[in-house]
Residue frames as a rotation matrix with the C-alpha (Angstrom) as fourth column:
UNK 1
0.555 0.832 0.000 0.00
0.832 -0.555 0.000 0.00
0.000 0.000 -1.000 0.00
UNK 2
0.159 -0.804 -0.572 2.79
0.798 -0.236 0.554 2.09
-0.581 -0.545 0.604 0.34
UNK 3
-0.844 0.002 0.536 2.61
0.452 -0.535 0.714 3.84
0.288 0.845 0.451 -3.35
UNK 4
0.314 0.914 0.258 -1.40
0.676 -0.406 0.615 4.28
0.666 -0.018 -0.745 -2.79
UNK 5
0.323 0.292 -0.900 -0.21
0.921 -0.314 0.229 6.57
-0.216 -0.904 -0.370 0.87
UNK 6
-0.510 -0.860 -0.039 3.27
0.688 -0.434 0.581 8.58
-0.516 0.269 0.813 -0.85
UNK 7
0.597 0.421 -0.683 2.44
-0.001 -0.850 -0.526 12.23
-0.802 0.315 -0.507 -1.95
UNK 8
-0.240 -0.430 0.871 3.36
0.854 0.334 0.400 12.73
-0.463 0.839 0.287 -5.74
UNK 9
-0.773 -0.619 -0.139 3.34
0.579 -0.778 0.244 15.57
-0.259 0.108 0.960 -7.97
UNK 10
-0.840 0.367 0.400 -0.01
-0.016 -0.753 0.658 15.58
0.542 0.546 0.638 -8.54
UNK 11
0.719 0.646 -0.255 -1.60
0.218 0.139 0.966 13.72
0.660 -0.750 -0.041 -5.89
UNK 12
-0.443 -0.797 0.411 0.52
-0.074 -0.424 -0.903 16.19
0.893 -0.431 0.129 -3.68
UNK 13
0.698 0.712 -0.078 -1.23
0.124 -0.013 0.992 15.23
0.705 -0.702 -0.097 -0.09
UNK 14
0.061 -0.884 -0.464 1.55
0.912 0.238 -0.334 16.73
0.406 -0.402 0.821 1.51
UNK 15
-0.227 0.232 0.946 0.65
0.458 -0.832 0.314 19.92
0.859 0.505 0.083 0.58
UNK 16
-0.960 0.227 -0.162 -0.39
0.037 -0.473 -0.880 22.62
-0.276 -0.851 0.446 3.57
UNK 17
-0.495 0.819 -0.290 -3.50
-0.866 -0.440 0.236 23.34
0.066 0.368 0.928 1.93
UNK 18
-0.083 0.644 -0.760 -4.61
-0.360 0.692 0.626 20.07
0.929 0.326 0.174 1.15
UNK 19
-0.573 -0.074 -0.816 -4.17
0.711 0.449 -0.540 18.74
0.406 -0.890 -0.205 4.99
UNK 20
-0.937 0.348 -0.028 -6.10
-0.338 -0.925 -0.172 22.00
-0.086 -0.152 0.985 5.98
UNK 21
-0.328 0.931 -0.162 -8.66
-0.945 -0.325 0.047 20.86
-0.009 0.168 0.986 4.50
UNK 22
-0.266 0.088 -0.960 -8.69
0.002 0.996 0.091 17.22
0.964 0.022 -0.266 4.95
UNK 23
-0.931 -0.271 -0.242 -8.69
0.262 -0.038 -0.964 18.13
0.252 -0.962 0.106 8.52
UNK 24
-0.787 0.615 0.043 -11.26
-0.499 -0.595 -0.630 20.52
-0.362 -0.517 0.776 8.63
UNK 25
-0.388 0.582 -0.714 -13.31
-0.819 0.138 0.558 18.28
0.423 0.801 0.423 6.58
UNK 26
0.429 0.278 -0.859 -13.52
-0.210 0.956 0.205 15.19
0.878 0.093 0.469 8.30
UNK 27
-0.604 -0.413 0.682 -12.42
-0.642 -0.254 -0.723 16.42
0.472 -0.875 -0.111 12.08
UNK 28
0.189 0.754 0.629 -15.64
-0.982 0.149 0.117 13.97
-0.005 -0.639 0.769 13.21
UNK 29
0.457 -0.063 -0.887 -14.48
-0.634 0.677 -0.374 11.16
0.624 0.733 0.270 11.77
UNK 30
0.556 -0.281 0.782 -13.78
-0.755 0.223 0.616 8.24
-0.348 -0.933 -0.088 14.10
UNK 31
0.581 -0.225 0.782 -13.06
0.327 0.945 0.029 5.86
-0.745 0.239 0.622 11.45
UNK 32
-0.816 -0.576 0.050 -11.30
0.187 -0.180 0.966 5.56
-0.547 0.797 0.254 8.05
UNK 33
-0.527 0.713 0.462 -14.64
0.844 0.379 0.378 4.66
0.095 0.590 -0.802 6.56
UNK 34
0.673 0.352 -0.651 -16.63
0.533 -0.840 0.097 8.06
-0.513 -0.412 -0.753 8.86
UNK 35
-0.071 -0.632 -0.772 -13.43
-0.046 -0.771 0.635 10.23
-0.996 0.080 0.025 7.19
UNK 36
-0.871 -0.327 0.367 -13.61
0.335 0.152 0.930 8.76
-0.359 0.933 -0.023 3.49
UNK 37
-0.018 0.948 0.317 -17.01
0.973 -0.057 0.224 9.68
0.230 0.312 -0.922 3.40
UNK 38
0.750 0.428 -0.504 -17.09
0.444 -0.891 -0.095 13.20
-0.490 -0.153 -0.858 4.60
UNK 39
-0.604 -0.765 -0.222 -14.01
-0.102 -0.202 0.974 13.76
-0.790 0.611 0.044 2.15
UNK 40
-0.704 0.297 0.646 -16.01
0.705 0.407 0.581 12.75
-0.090 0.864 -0.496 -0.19
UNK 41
0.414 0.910 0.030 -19.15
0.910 -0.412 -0.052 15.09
-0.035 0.049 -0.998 0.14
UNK 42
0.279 -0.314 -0.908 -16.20
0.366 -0.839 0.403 17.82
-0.888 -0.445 -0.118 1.20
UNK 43
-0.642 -0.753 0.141 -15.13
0.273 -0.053 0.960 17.29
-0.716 0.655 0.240 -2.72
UNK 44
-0.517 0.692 0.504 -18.20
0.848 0.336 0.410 16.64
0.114 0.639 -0.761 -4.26
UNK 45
0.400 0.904 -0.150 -20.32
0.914 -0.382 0.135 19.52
0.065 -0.192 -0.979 -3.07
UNK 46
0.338 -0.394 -0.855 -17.16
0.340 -0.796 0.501 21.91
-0.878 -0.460 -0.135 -2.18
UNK 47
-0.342 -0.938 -0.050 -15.81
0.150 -0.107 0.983 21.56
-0.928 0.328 0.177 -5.59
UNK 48
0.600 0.627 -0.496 -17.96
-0.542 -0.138 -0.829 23.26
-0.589 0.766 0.257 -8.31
UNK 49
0.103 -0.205 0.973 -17.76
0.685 0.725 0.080 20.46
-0.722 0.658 0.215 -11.74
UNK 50
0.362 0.008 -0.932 -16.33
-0.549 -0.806 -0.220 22.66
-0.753 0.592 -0.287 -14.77
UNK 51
0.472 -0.230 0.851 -15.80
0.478 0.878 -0.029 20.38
-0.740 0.421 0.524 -17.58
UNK 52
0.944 -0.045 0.327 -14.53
0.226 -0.634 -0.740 23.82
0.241 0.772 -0.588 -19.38
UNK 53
0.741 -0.664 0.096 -11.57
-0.564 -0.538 0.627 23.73
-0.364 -0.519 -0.773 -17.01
UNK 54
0.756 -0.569 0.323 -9.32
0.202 0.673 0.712 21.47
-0.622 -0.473 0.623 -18.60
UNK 55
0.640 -0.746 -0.184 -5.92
-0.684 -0.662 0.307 22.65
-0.351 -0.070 -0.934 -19.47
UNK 56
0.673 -0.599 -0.434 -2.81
0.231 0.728 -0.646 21.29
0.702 0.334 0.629 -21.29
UNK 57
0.177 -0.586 0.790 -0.83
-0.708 -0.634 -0.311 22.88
0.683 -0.505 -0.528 -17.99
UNK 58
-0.215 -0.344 -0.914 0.88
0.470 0.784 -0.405 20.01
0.856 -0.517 -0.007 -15.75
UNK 59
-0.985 -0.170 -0.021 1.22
0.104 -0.499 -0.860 22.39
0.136 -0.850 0.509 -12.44
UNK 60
-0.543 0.824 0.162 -2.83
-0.771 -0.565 0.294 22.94
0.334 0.035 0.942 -12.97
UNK 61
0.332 0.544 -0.771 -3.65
-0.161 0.838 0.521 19.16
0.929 -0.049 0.366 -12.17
UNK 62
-0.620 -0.712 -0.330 -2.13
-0.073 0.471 -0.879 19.39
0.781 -0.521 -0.344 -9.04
UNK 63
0.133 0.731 -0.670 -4.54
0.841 0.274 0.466 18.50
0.524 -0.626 -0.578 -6.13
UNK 64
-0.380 -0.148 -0.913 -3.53
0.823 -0.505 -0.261 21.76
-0.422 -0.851 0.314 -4.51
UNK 65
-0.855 -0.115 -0.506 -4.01
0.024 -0.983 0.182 23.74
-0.518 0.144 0.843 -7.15
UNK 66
-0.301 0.953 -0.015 -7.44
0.506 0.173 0.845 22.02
0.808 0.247 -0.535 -8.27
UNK 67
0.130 0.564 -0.816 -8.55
0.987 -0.154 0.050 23.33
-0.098 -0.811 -0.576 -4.09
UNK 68
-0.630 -0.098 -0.771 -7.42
0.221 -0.974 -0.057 27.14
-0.745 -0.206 0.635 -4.68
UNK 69
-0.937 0.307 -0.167 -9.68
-0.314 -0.526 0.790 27.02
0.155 0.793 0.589 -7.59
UNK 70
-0.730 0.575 0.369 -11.95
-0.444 0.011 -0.896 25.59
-0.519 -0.818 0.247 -5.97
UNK 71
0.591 0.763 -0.262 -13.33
-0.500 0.091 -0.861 24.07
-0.633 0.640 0.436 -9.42
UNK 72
-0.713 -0.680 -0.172 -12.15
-0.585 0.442 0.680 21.25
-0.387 0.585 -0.713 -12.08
UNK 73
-0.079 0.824 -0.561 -13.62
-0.922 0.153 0.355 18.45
0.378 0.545 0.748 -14.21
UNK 74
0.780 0.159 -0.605 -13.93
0.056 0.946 0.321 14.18
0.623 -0.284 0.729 -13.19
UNK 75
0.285 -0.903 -0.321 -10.21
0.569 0.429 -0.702 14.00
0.772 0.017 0.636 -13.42
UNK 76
-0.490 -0.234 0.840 -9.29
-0.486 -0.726 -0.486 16.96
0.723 -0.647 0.242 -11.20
UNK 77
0.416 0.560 0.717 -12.09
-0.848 -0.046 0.528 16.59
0.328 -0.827 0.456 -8.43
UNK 78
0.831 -0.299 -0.469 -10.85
0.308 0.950 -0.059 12.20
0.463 -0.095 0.881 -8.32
UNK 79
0.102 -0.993 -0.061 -7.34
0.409 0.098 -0.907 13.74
0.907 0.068 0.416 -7.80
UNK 80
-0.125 -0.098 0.987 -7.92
-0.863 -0.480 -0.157 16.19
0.489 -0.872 -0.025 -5.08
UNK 81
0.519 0.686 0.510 -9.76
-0.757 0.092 0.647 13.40
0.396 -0.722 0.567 -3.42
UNK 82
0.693 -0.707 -0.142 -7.18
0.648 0.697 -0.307 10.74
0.316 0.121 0.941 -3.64
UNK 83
0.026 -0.646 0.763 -5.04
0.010 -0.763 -0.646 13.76
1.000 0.025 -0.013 -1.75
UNK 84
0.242 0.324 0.915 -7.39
-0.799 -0.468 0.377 14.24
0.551 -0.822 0.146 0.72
UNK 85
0.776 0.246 -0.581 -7.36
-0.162 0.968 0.193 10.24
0.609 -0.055 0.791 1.20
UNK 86
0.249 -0.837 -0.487 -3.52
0.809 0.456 -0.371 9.74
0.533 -0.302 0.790 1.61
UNK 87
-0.255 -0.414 0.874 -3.23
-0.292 -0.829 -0.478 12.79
0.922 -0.377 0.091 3.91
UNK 88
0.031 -0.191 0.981 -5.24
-0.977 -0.214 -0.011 11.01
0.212 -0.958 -0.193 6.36
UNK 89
-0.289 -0.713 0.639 -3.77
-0.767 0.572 0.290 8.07
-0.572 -0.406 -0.712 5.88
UNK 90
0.400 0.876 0.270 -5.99
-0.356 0.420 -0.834 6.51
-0.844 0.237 0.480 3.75
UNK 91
-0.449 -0.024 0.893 -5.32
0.548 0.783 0.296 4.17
-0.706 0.622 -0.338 0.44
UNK 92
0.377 0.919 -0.119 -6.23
-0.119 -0.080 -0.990 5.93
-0.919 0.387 0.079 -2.72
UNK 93
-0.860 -0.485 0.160 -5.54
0.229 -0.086 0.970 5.76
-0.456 0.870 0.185 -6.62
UNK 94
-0.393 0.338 -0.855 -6.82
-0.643 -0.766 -0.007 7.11
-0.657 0.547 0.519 -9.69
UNK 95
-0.464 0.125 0.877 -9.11
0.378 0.923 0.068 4.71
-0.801 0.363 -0.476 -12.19
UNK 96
-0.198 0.544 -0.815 -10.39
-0.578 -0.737 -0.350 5.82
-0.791 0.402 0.461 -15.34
UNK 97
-0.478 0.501 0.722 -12.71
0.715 0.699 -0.011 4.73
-0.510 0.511 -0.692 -18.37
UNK 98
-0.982 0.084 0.168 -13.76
0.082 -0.610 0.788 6.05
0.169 0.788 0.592 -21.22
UNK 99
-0.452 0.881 -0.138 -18.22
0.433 0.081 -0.898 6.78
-0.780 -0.465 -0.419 -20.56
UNK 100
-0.648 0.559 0.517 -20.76
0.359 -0.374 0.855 7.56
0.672 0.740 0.042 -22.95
UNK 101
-0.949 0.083 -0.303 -22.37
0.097 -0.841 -0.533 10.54
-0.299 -0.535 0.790 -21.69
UNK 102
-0.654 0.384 0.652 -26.10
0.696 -0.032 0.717 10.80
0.296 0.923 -0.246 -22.85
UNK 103
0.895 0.447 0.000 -27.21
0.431 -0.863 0.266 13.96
0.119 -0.238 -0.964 -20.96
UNK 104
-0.426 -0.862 0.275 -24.92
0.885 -0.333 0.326 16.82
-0.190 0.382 0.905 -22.21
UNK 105
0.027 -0.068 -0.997 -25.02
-0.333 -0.941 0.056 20.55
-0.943 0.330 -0.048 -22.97
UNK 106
0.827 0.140 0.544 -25.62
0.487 0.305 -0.818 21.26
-0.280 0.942 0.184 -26.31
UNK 107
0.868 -0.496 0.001 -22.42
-0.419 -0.732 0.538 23.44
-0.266 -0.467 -0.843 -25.75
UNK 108
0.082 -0.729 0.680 -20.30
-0.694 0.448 0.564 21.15
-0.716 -0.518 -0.469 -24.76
UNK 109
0.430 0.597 0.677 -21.89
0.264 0.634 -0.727 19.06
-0.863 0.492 0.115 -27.08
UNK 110
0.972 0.152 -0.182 -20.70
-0.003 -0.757 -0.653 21.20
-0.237 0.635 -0.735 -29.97
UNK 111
0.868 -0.496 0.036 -17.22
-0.483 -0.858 -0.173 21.04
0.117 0.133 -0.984 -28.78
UNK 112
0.207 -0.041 0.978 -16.95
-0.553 0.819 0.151 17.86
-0.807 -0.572 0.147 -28.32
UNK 113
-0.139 0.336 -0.931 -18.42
-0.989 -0.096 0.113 16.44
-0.052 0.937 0.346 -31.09
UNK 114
-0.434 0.229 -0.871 -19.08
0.292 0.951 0.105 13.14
0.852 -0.209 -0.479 -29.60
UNK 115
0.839 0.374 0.396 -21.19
-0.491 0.204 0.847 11.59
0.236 -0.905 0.354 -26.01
UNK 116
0.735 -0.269 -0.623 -17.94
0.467 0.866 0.178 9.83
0.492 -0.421 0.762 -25.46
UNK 117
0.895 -0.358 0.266 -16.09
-0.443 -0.640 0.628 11.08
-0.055 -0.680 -0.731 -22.36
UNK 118
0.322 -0.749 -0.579 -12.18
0.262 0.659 -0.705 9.86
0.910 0.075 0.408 -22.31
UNK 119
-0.457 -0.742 -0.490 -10.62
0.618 0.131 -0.775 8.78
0.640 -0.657 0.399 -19.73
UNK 120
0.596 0.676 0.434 -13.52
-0.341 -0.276 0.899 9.89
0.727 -0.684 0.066 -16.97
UNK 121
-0.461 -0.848 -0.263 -11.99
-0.030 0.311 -0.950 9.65
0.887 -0.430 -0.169 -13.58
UNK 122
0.405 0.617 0.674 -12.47
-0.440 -0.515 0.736 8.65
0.802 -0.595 0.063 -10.47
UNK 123
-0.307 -0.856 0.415 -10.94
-0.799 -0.005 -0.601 7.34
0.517 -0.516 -0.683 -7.05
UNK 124
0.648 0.132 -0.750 -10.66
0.160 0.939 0.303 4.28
0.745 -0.316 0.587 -5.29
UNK 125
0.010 -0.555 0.832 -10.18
-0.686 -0.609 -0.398 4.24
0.728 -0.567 -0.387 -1.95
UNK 126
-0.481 -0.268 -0.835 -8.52
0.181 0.901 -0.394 0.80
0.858 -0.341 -0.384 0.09
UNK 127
-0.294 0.192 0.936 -11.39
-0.937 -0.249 -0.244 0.59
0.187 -0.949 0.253 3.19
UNK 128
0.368 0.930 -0.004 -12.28
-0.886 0.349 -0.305 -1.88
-0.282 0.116 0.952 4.90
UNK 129
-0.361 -0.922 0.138 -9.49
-0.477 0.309 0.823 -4.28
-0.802 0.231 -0.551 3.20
UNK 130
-0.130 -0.223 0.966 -10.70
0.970 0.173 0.171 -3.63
-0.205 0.959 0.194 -0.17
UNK 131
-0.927 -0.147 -0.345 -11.07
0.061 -0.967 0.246 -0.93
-0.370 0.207 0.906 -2.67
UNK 132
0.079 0.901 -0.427 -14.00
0.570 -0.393 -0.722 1.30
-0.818 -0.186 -0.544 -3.04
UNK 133
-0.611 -0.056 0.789 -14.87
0.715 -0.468 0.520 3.50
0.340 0.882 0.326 -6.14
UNK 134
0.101 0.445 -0.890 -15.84
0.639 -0.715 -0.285 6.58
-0.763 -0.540 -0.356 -5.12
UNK 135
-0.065 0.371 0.926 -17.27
0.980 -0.152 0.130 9.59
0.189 0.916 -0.354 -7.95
UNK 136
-0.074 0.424 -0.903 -17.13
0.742 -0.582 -0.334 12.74
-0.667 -0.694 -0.272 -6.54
UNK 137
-0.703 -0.493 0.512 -17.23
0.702 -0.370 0.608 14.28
-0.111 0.787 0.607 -9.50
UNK 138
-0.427 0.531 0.733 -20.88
0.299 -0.682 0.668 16.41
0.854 0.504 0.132 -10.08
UNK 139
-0.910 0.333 -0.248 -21.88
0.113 -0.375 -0.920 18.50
-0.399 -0.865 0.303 -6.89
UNK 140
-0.426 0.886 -0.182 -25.37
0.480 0.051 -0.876 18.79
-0.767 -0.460 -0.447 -5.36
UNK 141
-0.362 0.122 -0.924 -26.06
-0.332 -0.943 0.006 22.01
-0.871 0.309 0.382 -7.46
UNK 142
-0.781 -0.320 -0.536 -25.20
-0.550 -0.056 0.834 20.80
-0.297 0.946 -0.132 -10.92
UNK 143
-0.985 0.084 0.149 -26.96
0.072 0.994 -0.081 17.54
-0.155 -0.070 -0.986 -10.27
UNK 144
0.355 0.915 -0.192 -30.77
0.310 -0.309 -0.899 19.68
-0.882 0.260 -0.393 -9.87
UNK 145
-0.381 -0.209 -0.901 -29.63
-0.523 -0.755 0.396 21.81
-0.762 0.622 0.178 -12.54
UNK 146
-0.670 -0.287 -0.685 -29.26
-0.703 0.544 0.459 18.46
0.241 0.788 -0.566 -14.78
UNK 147
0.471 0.882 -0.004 -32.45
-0.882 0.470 -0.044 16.87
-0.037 0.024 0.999 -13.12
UNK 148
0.211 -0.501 -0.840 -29.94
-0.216 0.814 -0.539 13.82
0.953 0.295 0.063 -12.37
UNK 149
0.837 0.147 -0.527 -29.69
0.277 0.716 0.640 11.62
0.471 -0.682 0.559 -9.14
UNK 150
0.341 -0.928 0.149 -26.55
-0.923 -0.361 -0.134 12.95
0.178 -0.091 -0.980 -6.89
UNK 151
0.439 0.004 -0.899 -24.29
-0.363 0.916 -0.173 10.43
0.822 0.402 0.403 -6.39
UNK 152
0.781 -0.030 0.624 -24.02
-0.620 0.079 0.781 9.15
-0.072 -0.996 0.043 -2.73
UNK 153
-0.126 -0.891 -0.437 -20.83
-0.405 0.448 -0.797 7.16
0.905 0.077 -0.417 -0.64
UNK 154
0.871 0.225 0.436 -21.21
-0.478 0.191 0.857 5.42
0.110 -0.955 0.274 2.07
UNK 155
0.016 -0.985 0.171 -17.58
-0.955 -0.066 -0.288 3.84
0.295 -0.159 -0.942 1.71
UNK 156
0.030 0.099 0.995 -18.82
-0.506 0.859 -0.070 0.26
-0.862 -0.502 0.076 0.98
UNK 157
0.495 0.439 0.750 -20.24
0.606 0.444 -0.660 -0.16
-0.623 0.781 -0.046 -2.11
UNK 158
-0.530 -0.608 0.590 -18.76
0.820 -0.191 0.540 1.14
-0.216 0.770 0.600 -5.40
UNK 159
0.388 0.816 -0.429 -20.19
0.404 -0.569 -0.716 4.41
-0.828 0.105 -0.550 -6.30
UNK 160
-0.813 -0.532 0.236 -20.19
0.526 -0.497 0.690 5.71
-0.250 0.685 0.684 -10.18
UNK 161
-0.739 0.605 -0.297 -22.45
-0.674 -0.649 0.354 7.51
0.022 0.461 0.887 -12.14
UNK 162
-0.254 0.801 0.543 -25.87
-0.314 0.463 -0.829 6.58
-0.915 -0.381 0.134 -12.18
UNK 163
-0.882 0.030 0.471 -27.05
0.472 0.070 0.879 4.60
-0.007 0.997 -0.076 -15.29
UNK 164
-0.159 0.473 0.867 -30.27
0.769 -0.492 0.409 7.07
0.620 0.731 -0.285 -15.35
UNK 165
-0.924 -0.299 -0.239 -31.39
0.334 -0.326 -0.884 9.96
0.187 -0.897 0.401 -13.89
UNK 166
-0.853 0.506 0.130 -34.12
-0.216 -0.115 -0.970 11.37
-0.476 -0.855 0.207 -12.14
UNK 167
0.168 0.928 -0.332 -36.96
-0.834 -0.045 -0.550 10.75
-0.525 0.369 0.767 -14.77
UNK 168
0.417 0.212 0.884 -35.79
-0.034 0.976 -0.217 7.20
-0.908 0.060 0.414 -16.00
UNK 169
0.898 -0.394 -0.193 -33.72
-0.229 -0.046 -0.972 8.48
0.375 0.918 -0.131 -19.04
UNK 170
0.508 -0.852 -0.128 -30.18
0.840 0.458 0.290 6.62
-0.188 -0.255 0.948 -19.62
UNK 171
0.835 -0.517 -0.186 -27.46
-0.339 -0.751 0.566 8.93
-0.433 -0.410 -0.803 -18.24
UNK 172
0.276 -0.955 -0.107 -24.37
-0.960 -0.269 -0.079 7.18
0.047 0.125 -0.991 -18.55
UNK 173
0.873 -0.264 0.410 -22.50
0.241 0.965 0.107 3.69
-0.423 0.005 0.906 -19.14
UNK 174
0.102 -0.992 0.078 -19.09
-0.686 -0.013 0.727 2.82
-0.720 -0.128 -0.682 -19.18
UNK 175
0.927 0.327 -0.183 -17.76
-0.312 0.406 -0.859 1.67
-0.207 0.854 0.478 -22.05
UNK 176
0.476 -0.753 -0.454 -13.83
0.325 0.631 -0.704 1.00
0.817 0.187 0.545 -21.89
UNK 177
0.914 -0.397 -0.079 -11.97
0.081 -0.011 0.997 0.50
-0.397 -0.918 0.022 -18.54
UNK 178
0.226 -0.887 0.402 -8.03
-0.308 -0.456 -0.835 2.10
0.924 0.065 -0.376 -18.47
UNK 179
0.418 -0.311 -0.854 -7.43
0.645 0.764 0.038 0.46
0.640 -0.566 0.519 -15.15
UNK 180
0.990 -0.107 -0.089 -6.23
0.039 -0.402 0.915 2.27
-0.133 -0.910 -0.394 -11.82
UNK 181
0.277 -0.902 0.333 -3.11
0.614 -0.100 -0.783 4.47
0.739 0.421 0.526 -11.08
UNK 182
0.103 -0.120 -0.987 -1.01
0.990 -0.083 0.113 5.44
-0.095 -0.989 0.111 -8.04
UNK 183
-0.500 -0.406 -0.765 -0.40
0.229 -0.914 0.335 8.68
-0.835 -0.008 0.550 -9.92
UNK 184
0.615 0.575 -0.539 -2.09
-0.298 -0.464 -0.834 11.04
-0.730 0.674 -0.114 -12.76
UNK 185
-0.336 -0.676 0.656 -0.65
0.639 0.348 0.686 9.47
-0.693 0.649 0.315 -15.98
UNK 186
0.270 0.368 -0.890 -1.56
-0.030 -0.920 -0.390 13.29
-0.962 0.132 -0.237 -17.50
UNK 187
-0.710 -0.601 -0.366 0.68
-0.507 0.076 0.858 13.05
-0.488 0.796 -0.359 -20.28
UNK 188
-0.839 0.500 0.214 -1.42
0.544 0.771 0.331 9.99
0.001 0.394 -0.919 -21.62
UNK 189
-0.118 0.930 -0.349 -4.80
0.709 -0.167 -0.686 11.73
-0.696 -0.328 -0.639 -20.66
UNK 190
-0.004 -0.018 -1.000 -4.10
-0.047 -0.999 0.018 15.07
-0.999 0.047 0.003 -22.19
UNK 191
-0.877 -0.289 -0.383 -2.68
-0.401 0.003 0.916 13.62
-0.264 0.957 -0.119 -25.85
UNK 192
-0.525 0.841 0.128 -6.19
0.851 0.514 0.111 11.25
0.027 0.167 -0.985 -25.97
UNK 193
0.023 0.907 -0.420 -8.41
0.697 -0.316 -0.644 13.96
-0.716 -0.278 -0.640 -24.93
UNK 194
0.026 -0.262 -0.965 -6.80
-0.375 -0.897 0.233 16.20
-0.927 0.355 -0.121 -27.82
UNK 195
-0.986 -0.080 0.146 -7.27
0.117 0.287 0.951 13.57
-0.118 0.955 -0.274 -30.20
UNK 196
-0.162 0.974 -0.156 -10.93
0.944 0.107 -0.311 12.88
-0.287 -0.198 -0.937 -29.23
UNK 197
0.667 0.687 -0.288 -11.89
0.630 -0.727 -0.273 16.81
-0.397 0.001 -0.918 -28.95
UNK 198
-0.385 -0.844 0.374 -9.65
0.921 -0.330 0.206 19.09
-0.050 0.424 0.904 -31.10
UNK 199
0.280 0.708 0.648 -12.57
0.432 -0.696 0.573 21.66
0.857 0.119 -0.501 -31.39
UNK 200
0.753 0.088 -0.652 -12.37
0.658 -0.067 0.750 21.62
0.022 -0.994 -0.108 -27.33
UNK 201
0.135 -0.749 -0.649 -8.82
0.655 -0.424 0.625 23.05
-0.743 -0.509 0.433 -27.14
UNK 202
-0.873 -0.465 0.147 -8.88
0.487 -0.838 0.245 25.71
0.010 0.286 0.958 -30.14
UNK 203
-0.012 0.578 0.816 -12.37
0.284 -0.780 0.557 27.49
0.959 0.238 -0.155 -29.21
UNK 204
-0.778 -0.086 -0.622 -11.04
0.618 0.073 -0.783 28.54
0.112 -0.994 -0.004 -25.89
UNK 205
-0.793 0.478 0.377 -13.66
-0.515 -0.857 0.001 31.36
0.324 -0.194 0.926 -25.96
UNK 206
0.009 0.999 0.052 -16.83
-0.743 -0.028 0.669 29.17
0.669 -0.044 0.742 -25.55
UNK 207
0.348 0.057 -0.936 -15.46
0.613 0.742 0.273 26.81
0.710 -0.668 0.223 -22.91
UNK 208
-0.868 -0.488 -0.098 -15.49
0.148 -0.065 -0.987 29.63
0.475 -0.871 0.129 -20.32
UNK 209
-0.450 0.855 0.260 -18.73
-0.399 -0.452 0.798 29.47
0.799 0.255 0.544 -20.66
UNK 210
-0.460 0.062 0.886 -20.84
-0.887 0.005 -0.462 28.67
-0.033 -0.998 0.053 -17.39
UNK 211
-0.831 0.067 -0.551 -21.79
-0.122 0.946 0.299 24.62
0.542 0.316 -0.779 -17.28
UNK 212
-0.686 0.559 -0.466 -23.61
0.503 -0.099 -0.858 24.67
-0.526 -0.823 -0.214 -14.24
UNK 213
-0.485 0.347 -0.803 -26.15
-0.368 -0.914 -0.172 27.65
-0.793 0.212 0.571 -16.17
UNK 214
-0.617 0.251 -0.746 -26.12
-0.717 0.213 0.664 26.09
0.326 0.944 0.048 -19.59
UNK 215
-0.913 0.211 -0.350 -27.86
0.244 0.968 -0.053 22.78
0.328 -0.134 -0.935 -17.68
UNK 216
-0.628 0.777 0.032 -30.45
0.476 0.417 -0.774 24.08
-0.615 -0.471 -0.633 -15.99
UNK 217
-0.195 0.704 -0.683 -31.77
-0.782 -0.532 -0.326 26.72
-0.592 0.470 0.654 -18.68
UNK 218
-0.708 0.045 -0.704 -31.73
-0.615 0.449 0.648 23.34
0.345 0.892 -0.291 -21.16
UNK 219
-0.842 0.052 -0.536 -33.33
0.163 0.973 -0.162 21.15
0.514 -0.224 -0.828 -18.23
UNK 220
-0.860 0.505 0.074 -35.82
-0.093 -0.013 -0.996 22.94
-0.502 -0.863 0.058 -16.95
């Protein structure tokens, strides 16, 4: 377990900041399980989902500098948490899969030019003596906005995306697994997501656009 604990350049849980806030996050916590779980909700809900935030900028994936923005997309929000994890001691790594997406911005949509997400992330965290999949990826907000189920942890059961959401339409399904990593393998992420979306990285103007906004004026 030793890799899963070891701060790293991007899962930096070494970090002042990030211990800050592991701390304050999960000061009730009696257990590992009682601490992975309010880490979790502290990401999920603290960390606003921007799927416009992603960057070819190494220093920008760092779990510290995902918390001073205080916003990021899958991959980001997985990392912080998989900080917060091995700060208090906790097992975590990074797992990721490619997801067809079938509630989208027409936005995003646009800039995409596909429903398939690469390399979607999320964290896995050793309780219990096994690992957990944990999603913290769309906060409370977004989740009404998008008229979609949040996605709960209780730090037993796997938790990913829901396959529908709140009215019985199919949301999401995983479609190729990339397997689990003690560290962000960015490099790899960054060249895939630039084949996949090429639009994505040369109209920077319409991906500062507000996600969170664009959902609920389409959903409501």
């Amino acid at each position: 377990m030793e890799e899963y604990l070891k701060s790293t350049y991007y899962i930096d849980s070494d970090h002042s900041t990030i211990i800050d806030f592991s701390d304050k996050n999960c000061k009730s916590g009696s257990t590992e399980i009682e601490k992975a779980i309010q880490l979790y909700y502290a990401v999920r809900d603290g960390i606003r989902y921007n799927p416009y935030s992603m960057e070819p900028v190494k220093d920008a994936m760092k779990a510290s500098a995902i918390l001073k923005k205080r916003q990021g997309y899958c991959v980001a929000k997985a990392v912080l948490l998989a900080a917060c994890a091995r700060s208090q001691k906790i097992p975590a790594r990074l797992g990721f899969a490619d997801v067809e997406n079938h509630l989208n911005t027409k936005r995003l949509a646009e800039l995409m030019g596909t429903d398939v997400f690469v390399y979607h992330g999320y964290t896995e965290l050793f309780l219990n003596n096994k690992w957990v999949k944990a999603t913290p990826a769309f906060n409370l907000e977004l989740c009404n906005n998008f008229n979609v189920k949040p996605l709960e942890f209780d730090g037993t059961k796997d938790s990913i995306f829901h396959p529908f959401d709140k009215s019985g339409n199919k949301h999401m399904e995983y479609v190729k697994d990339h397997g689990t990593f003690a560290d962000l393998p960015w490099d790899r992420i960054i060249s895939e997501s630039k084949k996949a979306y090429p639009l994505y990285f040369e109209d920077l103007e319409r991906r500062t656009k507000d996600f969170s906004a664009d959902a609920l004026k389409e959903n409501q």
